[in-house]
N, C-alpha and C positions, 0 to 999 in steps of 0.2 A: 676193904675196897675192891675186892676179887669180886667177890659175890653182887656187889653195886653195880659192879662193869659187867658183869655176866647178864645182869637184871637191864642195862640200860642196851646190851645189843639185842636180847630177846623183844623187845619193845619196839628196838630201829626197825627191825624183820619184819614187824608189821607182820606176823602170824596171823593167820586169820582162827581166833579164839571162841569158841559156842559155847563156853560155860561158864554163866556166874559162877561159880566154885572157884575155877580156877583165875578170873579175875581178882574177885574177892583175897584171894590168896595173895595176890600179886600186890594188889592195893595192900594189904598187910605188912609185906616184904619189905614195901617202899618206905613206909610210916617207920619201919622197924630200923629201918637202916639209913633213914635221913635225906635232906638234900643233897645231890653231887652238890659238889664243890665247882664245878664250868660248866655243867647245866640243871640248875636248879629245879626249873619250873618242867623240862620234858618229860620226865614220869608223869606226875599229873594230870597233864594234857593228854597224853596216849591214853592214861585211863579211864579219866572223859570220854575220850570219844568209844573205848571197851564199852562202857556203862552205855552209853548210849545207841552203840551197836546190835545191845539184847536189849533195847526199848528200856533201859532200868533208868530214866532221866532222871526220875527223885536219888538217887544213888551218886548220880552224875552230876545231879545240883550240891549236893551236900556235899563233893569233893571239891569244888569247885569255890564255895564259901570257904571252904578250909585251910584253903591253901596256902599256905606261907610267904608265898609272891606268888606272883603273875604278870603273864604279858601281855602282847598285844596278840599274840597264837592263844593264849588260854581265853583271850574274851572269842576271837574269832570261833574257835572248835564250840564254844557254848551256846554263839549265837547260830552256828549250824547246826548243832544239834540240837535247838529250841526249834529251829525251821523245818528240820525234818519229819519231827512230832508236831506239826504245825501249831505251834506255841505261839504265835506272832506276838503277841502281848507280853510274854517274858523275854522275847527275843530282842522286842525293842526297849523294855529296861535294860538289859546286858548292854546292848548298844550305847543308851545314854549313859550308864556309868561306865563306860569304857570313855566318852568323850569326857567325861566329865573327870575323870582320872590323869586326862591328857594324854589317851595313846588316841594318835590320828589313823582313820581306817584306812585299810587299805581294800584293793580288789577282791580280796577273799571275803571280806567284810559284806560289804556291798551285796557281794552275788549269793552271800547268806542268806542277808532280810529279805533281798529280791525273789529268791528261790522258796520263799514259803508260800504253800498254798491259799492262805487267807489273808494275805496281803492285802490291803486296800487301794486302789486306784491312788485316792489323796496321798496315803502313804511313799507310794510308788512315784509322786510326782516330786515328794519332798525329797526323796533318795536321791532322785536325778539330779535336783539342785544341786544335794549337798558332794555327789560324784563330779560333777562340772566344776565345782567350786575345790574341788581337789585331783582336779587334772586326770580324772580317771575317764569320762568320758564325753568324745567319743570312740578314744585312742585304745583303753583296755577291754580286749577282746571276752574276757569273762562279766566282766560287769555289762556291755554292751548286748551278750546274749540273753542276760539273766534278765536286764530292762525291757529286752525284744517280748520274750516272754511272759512277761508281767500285762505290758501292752495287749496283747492276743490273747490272754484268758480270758483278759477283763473286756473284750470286744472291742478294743479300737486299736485295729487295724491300721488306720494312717498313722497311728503314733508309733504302730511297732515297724511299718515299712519304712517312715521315717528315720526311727533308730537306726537300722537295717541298710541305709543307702550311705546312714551319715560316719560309719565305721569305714575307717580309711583300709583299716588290717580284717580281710574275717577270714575265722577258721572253717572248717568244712564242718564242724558243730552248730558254727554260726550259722549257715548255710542250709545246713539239717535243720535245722528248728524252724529255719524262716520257710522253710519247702512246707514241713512237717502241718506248720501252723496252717498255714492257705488249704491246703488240701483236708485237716480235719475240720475245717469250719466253711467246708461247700465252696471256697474258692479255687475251683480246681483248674481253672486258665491261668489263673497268677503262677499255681504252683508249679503247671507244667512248665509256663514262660522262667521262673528261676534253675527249673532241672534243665532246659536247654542251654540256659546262661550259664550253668554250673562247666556244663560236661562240654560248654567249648573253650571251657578253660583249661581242657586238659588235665583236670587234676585225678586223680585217685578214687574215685566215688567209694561210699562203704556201702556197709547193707542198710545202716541209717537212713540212706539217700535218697534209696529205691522204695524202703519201706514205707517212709512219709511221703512220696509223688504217689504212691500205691491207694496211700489208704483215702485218697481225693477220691477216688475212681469209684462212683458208686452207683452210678444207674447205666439206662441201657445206650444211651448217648456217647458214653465213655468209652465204649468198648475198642473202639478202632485206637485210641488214647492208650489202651491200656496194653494192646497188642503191639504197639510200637513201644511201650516201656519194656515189655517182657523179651523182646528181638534184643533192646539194649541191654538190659538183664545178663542175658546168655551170651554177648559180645564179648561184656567185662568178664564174663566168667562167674559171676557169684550165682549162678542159678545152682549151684551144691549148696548156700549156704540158707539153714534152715528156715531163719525165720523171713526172708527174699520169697521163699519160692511159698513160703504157708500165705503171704500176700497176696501174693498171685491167685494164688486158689478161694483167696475171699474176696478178689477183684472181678474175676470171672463169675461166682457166684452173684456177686453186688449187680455184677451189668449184666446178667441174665440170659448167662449160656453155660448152663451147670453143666452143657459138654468136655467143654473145654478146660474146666476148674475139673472136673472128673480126669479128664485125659491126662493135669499137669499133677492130681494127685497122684496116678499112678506111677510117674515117674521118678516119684519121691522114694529113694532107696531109705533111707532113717527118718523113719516119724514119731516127732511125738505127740503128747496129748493136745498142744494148739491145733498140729495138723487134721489130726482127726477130727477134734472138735468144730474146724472150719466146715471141714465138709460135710458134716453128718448133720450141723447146722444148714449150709449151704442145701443139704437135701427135704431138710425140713421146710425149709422155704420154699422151694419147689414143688411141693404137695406131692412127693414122692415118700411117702411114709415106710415103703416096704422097703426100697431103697436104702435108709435113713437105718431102720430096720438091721438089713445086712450089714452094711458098715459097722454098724454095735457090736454084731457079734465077731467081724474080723479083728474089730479093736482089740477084743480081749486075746483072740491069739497070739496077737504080736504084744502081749503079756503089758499094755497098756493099761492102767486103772482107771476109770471114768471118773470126773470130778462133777461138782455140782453143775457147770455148765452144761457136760454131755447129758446128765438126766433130765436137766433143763427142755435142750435141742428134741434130744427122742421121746420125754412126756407129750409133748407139744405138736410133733409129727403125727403120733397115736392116736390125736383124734379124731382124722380122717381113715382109718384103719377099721374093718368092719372086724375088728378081732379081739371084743373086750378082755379076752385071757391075755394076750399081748400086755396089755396094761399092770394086770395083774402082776405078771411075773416079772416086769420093771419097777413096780412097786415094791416087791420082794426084794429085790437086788438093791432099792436104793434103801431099802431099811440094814440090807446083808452092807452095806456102806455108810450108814447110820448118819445118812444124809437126811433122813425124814424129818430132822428137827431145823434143816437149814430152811431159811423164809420162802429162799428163788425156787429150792426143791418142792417146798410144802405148797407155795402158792399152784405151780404146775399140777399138781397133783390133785388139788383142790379141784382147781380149773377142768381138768382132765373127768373126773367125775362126774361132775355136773353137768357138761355136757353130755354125758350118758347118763344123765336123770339120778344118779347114787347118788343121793344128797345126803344120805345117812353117813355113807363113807367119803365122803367130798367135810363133812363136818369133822369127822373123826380126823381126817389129815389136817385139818386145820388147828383142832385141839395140840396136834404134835409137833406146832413150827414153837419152839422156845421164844423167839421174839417176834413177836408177827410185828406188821408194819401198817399202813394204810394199803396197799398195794395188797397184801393178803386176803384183808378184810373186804376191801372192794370186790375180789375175785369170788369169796365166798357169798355175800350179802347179791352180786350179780347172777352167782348161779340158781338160788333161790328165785329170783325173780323169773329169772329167765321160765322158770317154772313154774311162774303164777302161784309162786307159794308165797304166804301172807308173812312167812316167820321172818324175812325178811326185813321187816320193821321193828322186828323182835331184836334182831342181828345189830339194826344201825344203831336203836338205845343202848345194849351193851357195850355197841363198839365209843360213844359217848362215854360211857359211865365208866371204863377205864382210862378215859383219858385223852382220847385219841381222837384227835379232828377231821371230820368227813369232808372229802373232794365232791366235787361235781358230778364226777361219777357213781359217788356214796349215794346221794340223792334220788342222782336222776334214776338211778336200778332203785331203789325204792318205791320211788312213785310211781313206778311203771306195774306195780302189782297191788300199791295203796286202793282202799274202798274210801267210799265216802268219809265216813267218821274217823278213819287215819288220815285222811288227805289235809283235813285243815290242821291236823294238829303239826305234821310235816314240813306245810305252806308256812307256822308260824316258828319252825324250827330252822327252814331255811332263810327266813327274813331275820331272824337272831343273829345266825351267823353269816351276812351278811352276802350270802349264794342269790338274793333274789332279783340282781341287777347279772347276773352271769346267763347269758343269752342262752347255756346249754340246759342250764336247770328249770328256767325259765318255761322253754319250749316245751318242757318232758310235765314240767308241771299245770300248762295250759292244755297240752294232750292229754292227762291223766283227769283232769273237770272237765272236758269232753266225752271221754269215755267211760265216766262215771253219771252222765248226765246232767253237770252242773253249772249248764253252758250261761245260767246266770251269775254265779259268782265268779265266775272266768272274765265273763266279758266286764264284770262290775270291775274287776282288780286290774283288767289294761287299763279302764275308762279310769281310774283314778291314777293310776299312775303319773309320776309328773315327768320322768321321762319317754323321749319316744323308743318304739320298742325296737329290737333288733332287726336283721332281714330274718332269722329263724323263729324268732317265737312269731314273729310277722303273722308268717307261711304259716303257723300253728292256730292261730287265729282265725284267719282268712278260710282255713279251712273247716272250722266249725261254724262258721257265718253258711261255710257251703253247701256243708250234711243240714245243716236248717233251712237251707233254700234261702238263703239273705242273701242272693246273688250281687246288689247293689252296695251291699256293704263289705260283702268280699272288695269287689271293684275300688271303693273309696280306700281302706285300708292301703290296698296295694297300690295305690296311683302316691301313697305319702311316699313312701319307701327312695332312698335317696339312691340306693343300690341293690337293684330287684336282683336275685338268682337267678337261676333257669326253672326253678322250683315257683317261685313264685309267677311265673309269667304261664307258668303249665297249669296251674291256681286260676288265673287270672281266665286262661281261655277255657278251664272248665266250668267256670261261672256262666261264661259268653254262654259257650254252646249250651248249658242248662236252660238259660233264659232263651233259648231259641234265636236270639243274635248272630246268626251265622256268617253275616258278613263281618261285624265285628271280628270274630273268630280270626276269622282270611287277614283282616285289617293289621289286627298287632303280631300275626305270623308273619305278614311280611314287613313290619316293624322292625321285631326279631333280625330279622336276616339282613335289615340295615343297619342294625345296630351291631353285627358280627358278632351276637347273645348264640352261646353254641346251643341249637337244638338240641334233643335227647330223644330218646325212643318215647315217654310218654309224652311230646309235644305230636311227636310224628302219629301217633297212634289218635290224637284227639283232632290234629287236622284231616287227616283221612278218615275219620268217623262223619267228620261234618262233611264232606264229598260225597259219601257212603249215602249221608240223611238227603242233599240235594241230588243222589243221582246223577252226579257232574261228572262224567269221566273224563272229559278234556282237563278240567281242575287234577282231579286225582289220578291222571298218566303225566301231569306236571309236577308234583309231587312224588311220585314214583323216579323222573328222570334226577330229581333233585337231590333223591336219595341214593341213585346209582353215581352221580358224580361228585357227591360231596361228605356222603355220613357213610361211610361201609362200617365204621365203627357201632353203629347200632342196629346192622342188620340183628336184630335179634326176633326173638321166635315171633313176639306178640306183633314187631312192625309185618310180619309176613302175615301171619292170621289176618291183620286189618286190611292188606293189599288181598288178600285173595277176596275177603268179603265183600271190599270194595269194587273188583273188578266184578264179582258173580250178580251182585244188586245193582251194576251199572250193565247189564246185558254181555258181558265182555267174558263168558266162561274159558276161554281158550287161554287167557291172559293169567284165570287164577291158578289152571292147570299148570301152566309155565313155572310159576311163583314156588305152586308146589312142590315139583319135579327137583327146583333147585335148591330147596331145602334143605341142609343136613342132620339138622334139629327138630322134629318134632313132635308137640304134644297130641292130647285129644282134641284141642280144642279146636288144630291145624284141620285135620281129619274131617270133624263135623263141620265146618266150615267150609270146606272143598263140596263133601255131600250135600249141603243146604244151597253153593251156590249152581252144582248140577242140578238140584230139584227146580229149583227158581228157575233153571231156563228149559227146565221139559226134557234134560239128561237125565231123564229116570234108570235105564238100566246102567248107562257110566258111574251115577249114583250110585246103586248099589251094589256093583264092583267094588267100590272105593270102599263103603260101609264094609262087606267082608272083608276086603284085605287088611282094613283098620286090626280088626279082631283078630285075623293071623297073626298082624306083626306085632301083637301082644298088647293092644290096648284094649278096657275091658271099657265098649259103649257104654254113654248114660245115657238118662232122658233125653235128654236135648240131642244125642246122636240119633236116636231114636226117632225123637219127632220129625229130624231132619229125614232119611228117610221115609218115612211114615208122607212124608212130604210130596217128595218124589213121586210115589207108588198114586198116591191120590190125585197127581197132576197130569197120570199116562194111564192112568185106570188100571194098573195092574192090582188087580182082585188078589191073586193067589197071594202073591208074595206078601202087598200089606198083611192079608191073614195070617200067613206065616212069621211075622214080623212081630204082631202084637203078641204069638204063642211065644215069640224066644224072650221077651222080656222075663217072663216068670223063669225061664231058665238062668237070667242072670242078677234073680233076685228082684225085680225092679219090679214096682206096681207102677202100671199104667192111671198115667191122671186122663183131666177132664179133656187134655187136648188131643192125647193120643184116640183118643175115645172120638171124640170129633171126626178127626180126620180118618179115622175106619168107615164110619156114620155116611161123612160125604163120599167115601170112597166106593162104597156100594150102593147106594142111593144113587151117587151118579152113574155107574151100572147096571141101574134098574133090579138090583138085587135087594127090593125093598124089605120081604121078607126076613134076612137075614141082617140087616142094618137095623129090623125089629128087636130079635132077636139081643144083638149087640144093648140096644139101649135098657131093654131089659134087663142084663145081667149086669148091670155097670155099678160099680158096690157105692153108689151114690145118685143123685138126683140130676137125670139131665137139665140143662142151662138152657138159656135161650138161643144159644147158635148152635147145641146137637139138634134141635126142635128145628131151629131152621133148615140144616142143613137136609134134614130128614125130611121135611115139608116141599123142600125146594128139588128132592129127587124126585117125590109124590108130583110133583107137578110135570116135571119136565117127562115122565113115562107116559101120563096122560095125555098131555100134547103130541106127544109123538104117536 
């Protein structure tokens, strides 16, 4: 009896035990030396729940069958620990032969089956019955939270704020979970409205409290929201406690002031692997790769190990890093952690390859993930594509013939580097599986017979279709009607559409302007802008071309003021290009110069465009300022810069320079075509330098046209008359 009683206070202790062995032993003990005699059934039960503490449930079931009695604690501890290996199906036979035994459940019960993750809705409704029907809710605070809970996985919200109002008693558990829930499922005004409720009630907040108001907090909106949590934060005093303040630093991160997540990281005297993770995460999001970078390597000072999330964060940052050794020697480190067979590790890595063209070794890391997923295989069969490599098709039948069923994604990266006699066998693989009413596959699959030339079977497979198509394969359509010049049937298409895009309306006006309808054009732009359809830069770009083609500058300095007080959002490079070209071919050079000035982005095409719109108004030498300075500030002219001066020079008669002009192209590789050649022709002709504009036609490594012959003819003349 000694040894019994020794055995049954080691058990009360609740020792927290990590070895089968020495359970096993225990269980031994018990068998060996009997039931007490005043409590029968607690061995057992403790050891249940042993067994099911190291996940050994079969071990835990087969004591549980065995047992010489039982209670209403031995069914409870079995159907919790059915719930927490989410067994729900064993959980709710243990249940019904508990009822069917005659022990009536109690709250323990309840918040068992309710706390299993695959819980059903239905199931979840029947509980509640059968809790109301035994006085547990809406008075007992465990069952009450566990229902809360059930409600908000499963998305309904009214049921679980309903729950949630109808508890007469809640615990600050209660209260946590109901915060927790609002704020992880985007309801972030509920959640903040229950954290003010909470905290005028005066009670005790934990780090629970903070955490869930916290984890709402996810965009750039929030941030004022989140700077008032964190004032409250440090009031109560838990900004010492870990996982509060690692919140913080992925709230700041989430609303997009990786300052201030930086600032509160360094204030953190004890970090661990969360902390760091947030941030080195939080860096990687911010396309701060070097950054992301450093942090790595202080991680390991402060003798920290990286887990698969951190190689995750810093694979990912990497490939914005023009440093492919960088990669390399992360790679090494995650094999030196022999994380290279984890999926998240291996898919990264894949990933990370591929986009630097290693497709050799982007495959090799893929060979090494032990259980790849769809997610891997998408990343792999994507990077191929992305490279117009054909293997990729090669990729998706394998990823089939093991077993494993293709997403959207699986597809549409196929079809994007399919040829012709791959593409219908594809088309007949995605209608199999049942991808050919999926609007994303759809579109990738009507742009991939486009681009293949197959704009009859394309257009054959909408025409029969018997549903109508999406807004995106729409826009996919509409736009191959457009590369064909079907302007009219672009139009029809897009007038069905019950909810056009802003894509399709940018569709719709490059049809207009093709077919030369330019008041059209004007017509559904200002449609648009009734209809409060947010413009975009390729709207802006296609109405001020059509200004550009009428010469309208009263139209296009209205347009212009329209962008100064209402899109600053797409001042982007190409809407300035089309402003300056618009102002220089509407006589208004002073205004493209402006445009330019205020630039702080630009390409070649900004450059040649400024110099074509000084040529065009007789700014021949300002023109070719601008041409050199181009070439200073590191852009290397093409033709078209070229001709643009070339332009110039022939509008102000400047002889030397064109001459000089046409010699520097051979310096930067560039053979002079048929126009440059032209405009040299009329350039000295209209100089009466007929001699040498001979010359010029002469040596031209091709056959003059009929407008060097005129141009030459019509100097021949104008020397004579004069």
């Amino acid at each position: 009896m000694d040894l019994q009683h020794r055995l049954l206070q080691l058990l009360k202790a609740r020792l927290k035990i990590h070895s089968l062995c020495v359970v096993k032993h225990l269980h031994a003990l018990a068998i060996t030396l009997g039931p007490s005699s005043y409590q029968p059934t607690f061995l057992h039960n403790n050891i249940i729940t042993l067994y099911a503490s190291l996940d050994e449930l079969p071990l835990a079931h087969k004591t549980f069958v065995y047992m010489p009695q039982r209670n209403l604690v031995s069914y409870n501890t079995m159907i919790s620990s059915y719930s927490k290996h989410n067994c729900f199906g064993q959980a709710w036979s243990c249940f019904y032969e508990m009822m069917s035994c005659g022990f009536r459940p109690n709250q323990f019960t309840f918040a068992g089956l309710l706390s299993c993750a695959s819980v059903t809705i239905c199931a979840g409704v029947l509980l509640q019955a059968l809790t109301v029907k035994n006085g547990l809710f809406p008075y007992d605070v465990f069952v009450g939270t566990a229902l809360m809970g059930l409600f908000g996985k499963c998305g309904r919200f009214d049921e679980a704020l309903h729950a949630f109002d109808l508890m007469p008693n809640k615990s600050l558990v209660t209260w946590n979970s109901m915060i927790s829930l609002f704020g992880c499922h985007g309801f972030v005004e509920d959640s903040v409205l229950l954290f003010r409720e909470l905290a005028r009630e005066e009670r005790s907040l934990s780090e629970a409290t903070f955490v869930g108001v916290l984890s709402g907090l996810a965009c750039e909106r929030d941030l004022e929201l989140g700077e008032q949590v964190h004032s409250f934060v440090i009031k109560n005093g838990c900004d010492y406690e870990l996982s509060v303040v690692n919140s913080i630093v992925n709230m700041y991160a989430n609303c997009a002031n990786i300052d201030l997540a930086e600032k509160t990281f360094e204030g953190i005297f004890h970090r661990d692997l969360v902390t760091w993770n947030t941030i080195i995460g939080a860096q990687a999001k911010s396309k701060k790769p070097g950054k992301a970078l450093e942090l790595f390597l202080k991680m390991s000072e402060d003798e920290i190990r990286p887990n698969q999330t951190t190689f995750v964060s810093i694979i990912n940052s990497l490939t914005s890093l023009v440093i492919p050794m960088c990669g390399e020697w992360i790679h090494a480190k995650v094999i030196l952690s022999a994380f290279q067979t984890d999926v998240f590790v291996g898919s990264a890595l894949v990933d990370y390859y591929a986009k630097w063209n290693k497709l050799d070794d982007a495959y090799s890391c893929f060979l090494d993930i032990n259980e790849k997923n769809v997610v891997s295989w998408n990343t792999l069969i994507l990077g191929y594509a992305n490279n117009c490599s054909s293997f990729c098709i090669s990729l998706l039948r394998e990823m089939l013939r093991f077993g494993y069923r293709p997403s959207e994604i699986s597809f549409s990266a196929a079809l994007k580097s399919s040829h012709t006699s791959e593409l219908q066998q594809l088309h007949c693989q995605v209608v199999r599986l049942g991808y050919d009413n999926n609007a994303y596959v759809l579109s990738t699959l009507i742009t991939s017979y486009g681009r293949n030339d197959c704009l009859t079977e394309a257009l054959a497979y909408i025409t029969a279709s018997e549903t109508p198509l999406a807004t995106v394969p729409s826009n996919n359509v509409a736009g191959i009607y457009n590369r064909s010049g079907e302007y009219l049937e672009t139009l029809k298409l897009l007038s069905q559409l019950e909810n056009p895009d802003v894509v399709s309306w940018n569709i719709a006006l490059a049809a207009c302007a093709h077919n030369c309808n330019y008041e059209e054009v004007l017509r559904m732009f200002k449609h648009m802008l009734m209809d409060r359809i947010p413009a975009d830069s390729y709207t802006y770009v296609s109405v001020l071309s059509i200004c550009t083609k009428l010469c309208n500058i009263t139209l296009g300095s209205s347009i212009h003021s329209l962008l100064i007080k209402t899109c600053f959002s797409y001042w982007d490079v190409f809407v300035c290009n089309m402003l300056i070209n618009m102002y220089g071919k509407c006589g208004s050079h002073g205004s493209s110069i402006k445009i330019f000035s205020s630039m702080k982005d630009r390409n070649l095409i900004t450059w040649t465009t400024l110099v074509s719109a000084l040529a065009v108004n007789g700014c021949a030498q300002e023109a070719l300022i601008i041409f050199n300075k181009m070439a200073f500030s590191g852009f290397r002219p093409d033709k078209v810069a070229f001709l643009a001066a070339l332009t110039a020079c022939q509008h102000r008669g400047l002889v030397r320079e064109g001459l000089e002009l046409l010699e520097r192209m051979d310096s930067y590789g560039i053979k002079p075509e048929i126009d440059h050649y032209q405009r040299v022709v009329d350039l000295l002709a209209r100089s009466g330098h007929l001699r040498e504009a001979e010359k010029i036609i002469a040596t031209m490594p091709f056959p003059p046209n009929a407008i060097v012959w005129r141009s030459f003819l019509e100097g021949c003349h104008r020397n004579r008359t004069a």
